[in-house]
C-alpha positions in Angstrom: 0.0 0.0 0.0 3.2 2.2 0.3 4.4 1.7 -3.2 5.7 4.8 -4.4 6.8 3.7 -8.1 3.7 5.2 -9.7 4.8 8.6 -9.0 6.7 8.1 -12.2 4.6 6.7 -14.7 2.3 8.9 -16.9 -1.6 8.1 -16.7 -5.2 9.3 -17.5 -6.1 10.1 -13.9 -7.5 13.7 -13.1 -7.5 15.1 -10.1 -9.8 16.8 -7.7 -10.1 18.4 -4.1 -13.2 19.2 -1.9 -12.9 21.9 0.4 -15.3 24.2 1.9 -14.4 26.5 -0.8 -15.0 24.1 -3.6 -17.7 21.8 -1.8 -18.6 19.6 -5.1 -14.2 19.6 -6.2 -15.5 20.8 -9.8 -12.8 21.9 -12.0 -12.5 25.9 -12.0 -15.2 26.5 -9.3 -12.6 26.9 -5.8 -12.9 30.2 -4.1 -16.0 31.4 -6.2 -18.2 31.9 -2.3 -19.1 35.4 -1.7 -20.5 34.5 1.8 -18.6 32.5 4.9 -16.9 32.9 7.8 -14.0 35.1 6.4 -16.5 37.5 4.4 -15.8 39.9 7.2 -12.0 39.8 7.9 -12.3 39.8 3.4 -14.4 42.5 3.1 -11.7 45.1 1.6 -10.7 42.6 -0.7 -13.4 40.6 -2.0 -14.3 37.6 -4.0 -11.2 35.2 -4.0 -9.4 35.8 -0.9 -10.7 33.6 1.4 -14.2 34.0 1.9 -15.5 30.1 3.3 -12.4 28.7 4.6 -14.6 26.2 7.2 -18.6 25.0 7.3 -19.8 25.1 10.1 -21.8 22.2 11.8 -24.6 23.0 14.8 -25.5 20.5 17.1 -27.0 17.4 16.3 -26.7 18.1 12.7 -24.5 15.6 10.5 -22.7 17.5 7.3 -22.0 15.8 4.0 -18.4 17.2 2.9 -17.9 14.9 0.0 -20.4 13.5 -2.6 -18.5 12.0 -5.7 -20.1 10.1 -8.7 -17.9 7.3 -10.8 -14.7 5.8 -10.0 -11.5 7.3 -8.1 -9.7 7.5 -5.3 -9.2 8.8 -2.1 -5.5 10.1 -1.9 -5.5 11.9 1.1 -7.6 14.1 3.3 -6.8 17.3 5.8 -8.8 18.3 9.1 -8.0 21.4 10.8 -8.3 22.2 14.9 -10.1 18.6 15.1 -10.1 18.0 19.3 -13.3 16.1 20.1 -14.7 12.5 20.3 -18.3 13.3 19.4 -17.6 14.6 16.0 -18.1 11.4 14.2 -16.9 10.5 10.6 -18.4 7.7 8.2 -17.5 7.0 4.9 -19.8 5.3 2.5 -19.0 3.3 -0.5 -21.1 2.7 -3.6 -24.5 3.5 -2.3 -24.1 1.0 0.6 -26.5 1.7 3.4 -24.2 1.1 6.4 -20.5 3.3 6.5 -17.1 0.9 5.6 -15.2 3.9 8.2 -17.1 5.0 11.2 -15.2 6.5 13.8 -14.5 9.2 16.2 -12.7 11.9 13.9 -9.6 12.7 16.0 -9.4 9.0 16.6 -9.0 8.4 13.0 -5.9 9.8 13.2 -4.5 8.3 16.3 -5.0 10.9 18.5 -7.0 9.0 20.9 -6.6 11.8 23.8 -8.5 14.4 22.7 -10.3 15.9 25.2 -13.8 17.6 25.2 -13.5 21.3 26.0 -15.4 24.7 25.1 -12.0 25.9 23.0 -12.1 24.1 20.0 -8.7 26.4 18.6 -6.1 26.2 21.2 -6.5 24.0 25.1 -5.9 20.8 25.4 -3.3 18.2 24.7 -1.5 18.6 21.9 1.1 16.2 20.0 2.6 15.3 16.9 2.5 11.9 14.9 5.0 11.6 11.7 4.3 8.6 9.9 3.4 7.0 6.7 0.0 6.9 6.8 -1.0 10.0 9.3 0.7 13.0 10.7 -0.6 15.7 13.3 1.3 19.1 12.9 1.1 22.0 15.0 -1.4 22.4 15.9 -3.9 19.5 15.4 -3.5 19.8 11.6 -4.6 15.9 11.1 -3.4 14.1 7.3 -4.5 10.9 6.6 -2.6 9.4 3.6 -4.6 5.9 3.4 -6.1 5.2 -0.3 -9.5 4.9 -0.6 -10.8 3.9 -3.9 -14.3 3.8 -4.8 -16.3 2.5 -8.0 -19.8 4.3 -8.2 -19.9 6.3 -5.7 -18.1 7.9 -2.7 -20.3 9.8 0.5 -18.1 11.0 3.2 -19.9 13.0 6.5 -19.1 14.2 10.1 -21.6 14.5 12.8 -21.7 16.9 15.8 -22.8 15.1 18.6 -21.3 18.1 20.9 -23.6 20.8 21.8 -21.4 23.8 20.6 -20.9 24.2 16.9 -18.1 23.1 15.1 -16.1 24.7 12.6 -15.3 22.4 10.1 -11.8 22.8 8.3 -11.2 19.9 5.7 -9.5 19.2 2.5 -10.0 15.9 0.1 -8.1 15.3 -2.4 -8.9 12.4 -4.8 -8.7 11.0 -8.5 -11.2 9.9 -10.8 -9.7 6.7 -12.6 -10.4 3.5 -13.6 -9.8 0.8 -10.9 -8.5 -2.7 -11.7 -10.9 -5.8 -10.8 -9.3 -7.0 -7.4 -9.2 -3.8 -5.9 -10.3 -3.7 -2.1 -12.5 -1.2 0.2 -11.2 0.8 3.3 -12.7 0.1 6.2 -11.7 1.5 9.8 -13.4 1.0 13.1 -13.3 2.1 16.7 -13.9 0.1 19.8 -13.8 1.3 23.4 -13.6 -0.9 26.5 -14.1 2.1 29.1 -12.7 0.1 31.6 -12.2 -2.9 30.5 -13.6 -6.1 32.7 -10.7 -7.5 34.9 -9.3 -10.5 33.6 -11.1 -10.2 29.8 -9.5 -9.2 26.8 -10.3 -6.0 24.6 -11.1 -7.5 21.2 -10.2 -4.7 18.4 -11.6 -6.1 15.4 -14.0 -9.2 14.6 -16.2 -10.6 12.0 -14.4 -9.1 8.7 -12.7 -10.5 5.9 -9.9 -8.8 3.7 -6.3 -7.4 4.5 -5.5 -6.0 8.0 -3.1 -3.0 7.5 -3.3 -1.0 10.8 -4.4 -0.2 14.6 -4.4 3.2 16.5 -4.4 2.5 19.9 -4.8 4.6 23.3 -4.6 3.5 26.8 -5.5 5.1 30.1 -4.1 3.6 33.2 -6.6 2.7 36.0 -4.9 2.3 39.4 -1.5 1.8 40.4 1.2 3.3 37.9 3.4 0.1 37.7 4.3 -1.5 34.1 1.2 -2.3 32.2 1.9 -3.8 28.8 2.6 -7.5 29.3 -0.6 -8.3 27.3 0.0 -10.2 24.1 -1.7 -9.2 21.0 -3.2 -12.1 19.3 -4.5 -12.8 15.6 -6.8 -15.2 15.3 -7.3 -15.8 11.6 -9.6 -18.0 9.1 -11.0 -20.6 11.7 -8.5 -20.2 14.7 -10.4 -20.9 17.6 -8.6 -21.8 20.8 -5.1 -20.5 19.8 -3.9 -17.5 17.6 -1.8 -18.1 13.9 -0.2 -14.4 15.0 0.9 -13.8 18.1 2.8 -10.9 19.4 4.9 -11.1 23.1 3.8 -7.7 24.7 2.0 -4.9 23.5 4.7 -2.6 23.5 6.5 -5.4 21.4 3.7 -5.1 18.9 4.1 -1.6 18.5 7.6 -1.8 18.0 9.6 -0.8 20.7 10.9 -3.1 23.9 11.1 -3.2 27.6 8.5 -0.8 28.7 9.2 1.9 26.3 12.0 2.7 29.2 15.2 4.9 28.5 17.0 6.1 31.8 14.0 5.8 34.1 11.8 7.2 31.4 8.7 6.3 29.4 10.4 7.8 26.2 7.9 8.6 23.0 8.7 8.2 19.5 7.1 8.6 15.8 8.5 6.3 12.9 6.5 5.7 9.6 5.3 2.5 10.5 4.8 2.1 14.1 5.0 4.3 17.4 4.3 5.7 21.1 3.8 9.3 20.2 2.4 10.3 23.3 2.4 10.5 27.1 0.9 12.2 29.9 1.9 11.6 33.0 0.0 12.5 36.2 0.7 15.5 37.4 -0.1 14.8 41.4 -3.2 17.1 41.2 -6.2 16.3 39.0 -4.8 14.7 36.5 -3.9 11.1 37.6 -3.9 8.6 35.0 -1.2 7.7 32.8 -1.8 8.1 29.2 -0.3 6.5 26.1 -0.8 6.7 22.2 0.5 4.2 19.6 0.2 3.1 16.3 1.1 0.0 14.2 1.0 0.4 10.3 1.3 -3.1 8.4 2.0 -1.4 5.1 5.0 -3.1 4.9 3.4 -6.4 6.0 0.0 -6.5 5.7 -2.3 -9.6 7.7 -4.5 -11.5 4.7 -7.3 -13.2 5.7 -9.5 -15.4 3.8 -12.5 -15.8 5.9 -12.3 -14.2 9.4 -10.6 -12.3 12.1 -10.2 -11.4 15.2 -7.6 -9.5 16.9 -7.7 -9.5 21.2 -5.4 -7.6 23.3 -4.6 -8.5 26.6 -4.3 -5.9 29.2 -1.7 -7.1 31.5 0.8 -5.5 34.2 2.6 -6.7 37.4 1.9 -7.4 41.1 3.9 -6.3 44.0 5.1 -9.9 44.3 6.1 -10.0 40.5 3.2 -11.7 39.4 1.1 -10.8 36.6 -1.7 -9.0 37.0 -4.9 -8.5 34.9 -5.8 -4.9 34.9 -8.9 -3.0 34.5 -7.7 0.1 32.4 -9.1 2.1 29.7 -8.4 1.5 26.1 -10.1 2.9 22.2 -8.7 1.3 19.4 -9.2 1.6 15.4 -8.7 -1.2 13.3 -8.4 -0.1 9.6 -8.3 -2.9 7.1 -9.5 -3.2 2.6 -12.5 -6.0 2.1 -15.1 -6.7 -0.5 -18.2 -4.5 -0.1 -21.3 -6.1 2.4 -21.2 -8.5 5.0 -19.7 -6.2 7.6 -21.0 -6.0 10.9 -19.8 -2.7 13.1 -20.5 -2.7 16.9 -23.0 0.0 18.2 -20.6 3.1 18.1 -21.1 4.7 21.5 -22.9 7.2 22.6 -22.0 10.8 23.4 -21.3 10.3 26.8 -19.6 7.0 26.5 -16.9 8.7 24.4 -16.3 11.6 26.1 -12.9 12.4 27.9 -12.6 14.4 30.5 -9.4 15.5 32.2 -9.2 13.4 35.4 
């Protein structure tokens, strides 16, 4: 999925970008709006100089920011200021009645911490991811690099489940191009286990069928602050039933780093293009208490097939004081993002407003 040798070679492909100031991407028609949210700070200059840089979404509603007819591709997509679970993105494909991506937006991106607040623009935790497939620049300028191709038809929309409106700031740029036969879907899906049960396992994705390429993970530590990421990360694929094909030694192991994500006495953070822990919050003695952590795992370079069925469990696992393992009971979101057929996928109830919200505690 990270091939880079068709930059060189010459094809038919056009291409086209949606933004608030060309909602429909056609050709020739960007910056034509003569009303929006910068017609005031514009007014001396007029038409052309930045009139609808955002849309804004109230309450409860749910905005449609892309609508595209034929066939393309999804090449890569920009949100600007993005901080809160409870705006929601879904993706349709080819008039299909249930979304192949539905997801809290920042979580999309791996930014798993973001917390609700009244200041959309600047509080909050801020952090940024360099990798392959998404980066976060300052500050909370989200890119998402996945391909997302499409035959008939492509819908893409964000609800705003808050209740303060949100100024949406977005950019999609995609092709329109023929597609070859055995070309797959996107999907991406979030899961919560807010806390998770002592002694069960947080299952990230289930009941698909396709190629696994990636997991953005988040973990909130309940409790005491000792070592938490024994757990294993197990793939259960076509069939397995009591025992995983895949199997991963620690979860820090499966994100790519090693004993504890320790340097010196240190949880230390880093940002590769396939795999990371780019973020940390420690407590700070006061109000905020938990330990928080952010990782990614890109399998561009080594993408999970699966002929039938998957299902992919992560243990959440720590120590005793008497050097025993211990099951914990902390919080963890994840998004599994994966390329299947269209139909015959089931997504969990996404949750509700309150279940998602983060709060700084």
């Amino acid at each position: 999925m990270d091939d880079r040798s068709d930059m060189i070679l010459l094809d038919d492909a056009v291409s086209y970008s949606i933004s608030p100031e060309n909602p429909t991407g056609e050709k020739g028609k960007g910056a034509m709006a003569s009303e929006g949210f910068g017609a005031g700070p514009a007014r001396e200059l007029g038409k052309g100089w930045k009139i609808r840089p955002c849309e804004l979404i109230k309450p409860g509603e749910t905005l449609t920011i892309a609508d595209i007819d034929g066939s393309g591709m999804i090449e890569s997509m920009w949100f600007g200021g993005v901080v809160d679970k409870n705006f929601i993105l879904r993706i349709y494909w080819d008039e299909m009645a249930k979304p192949g991506v539905e997801c809290p937006l920042p979580d999309f991106f791996a930014y798993g911490w973001a917390e609700t607040m009244d200041d959309q623009w600047m509080k909050g935790p801020f952090y940024t991811l360099n990798s392959s497939q998404v980066v976060v620049g300052p500050i909370r300028g989200m890119n998402c690099f996945w391909k997302m191709p499409f035959r008939r038809h492509c819908r893409m929309a964000v609800e705003n489940r808050t209740e303060r409106d949100y100024m949406c700031f977005y950019q999609i740029n995609y092709i329109r191009t023929a597609l070859p036969e055995n070309i797959g879907y996107f999907h991406a899906q979030y899961r919560q286990s807010k806390p998770l049960r002592q002694g069960e396992v947080h299952t990230a994705l289930s009941g698909v069928q396709g190629k696994y390429v990636g997991l953005a993970m988040s973990i909130g530590l309940n409790g005491d602050g000792r070592w938490w990421g024994e757990g294993e990360v197990k793939i259960y694929l076509d069939g397995d039933q009591e025992a995983p094909s895949i199997c991963y030694t620690g979860t820090e192991d499966y994100f790519g780093g090693s004993f504890n994500f320790e340097v010196d006495g240190a949880y230390t953070t880093y940002s590769t293009p396939y795999l990371g822990m780019h973020y940390y919050r420690k407590p700070d003695g006061l109000y905020n208490i938990q330990p928080r952590f952010s990782m990614y795992r890109w399998h561009v370079q080594d993408a999970i097939r699966f002929q039938s069925d998957i299902r992919i469990e992560i243990q959440d696992l720590g120590w005793t004081r008497k050097d025993l393992y211990l099951a914990r009971r902390d919080d963890i979101f994840t998004v599994c993002f994966w390329y299947q057929t269209l139909g015959n996928t089931c997504f969990p109830r996404l949750p509700d407003s309150r279940e998602l919200r983060i709060v700084s505690e």
